[in-house]
C-alpha positions, 0 to 999 in steps of 0.5 A: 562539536560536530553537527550529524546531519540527517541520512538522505537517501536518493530515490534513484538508489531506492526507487519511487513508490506509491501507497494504495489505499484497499478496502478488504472484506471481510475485515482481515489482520495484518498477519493474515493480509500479509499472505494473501498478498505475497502471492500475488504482488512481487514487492509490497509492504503493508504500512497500516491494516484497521478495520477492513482497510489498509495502506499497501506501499508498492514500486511506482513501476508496479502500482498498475499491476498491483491495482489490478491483482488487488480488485477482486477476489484475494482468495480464501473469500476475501475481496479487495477493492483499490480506493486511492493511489498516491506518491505520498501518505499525506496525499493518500489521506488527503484523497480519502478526506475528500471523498468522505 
């Protein structure tokens, strides 16, 4: 019997990336999130959108870019606010348990 081992994919290949955590008011749907932030960020992918909050995953070459098209106003009256960065998600809940 063969033993299957695990796909590793090697960053270089994939790209690093980095999870923002943004507070968006007022409180948006994923789907809807989703289209404000198409026209402002080239590549992104939101990973968790509840209750006026979301975790947004970018390249780690454009996470100071996508901080900065991600404060302030998203358009049709909606306003985001970046409240963390981080490489991994744990690292992203870890800065949000802290803070409260």
């Amino acid at each position: 019997m063969g033993c299957v081992s695990p796909v590793v994919v090697v960053k270089a290949k994939r790209g690093r990336r980095r999870y923002l955590q943004l507070r968006v008011t007022p409180a948006v749907s994923r789907r809807r999130l989703e289209r404000l932030l198409a026209g402002r960020l080239a590549e992104f992918r939101v990973i968790r959108c509840t209750e006026g909050e979301a975790v947004v995953r970018v390249p780690h070459t454009g996470a100071a870019a996508a901080r900065e098209a991600l404060n302030g106003d998203l358009g049709d009256g909606f306003a985001g606010e970046t409240l963390a960065t981080s490489g991994t998600l744990k690292g992203l809940q870890r800065r949000l348990a802290e803070r409260k």
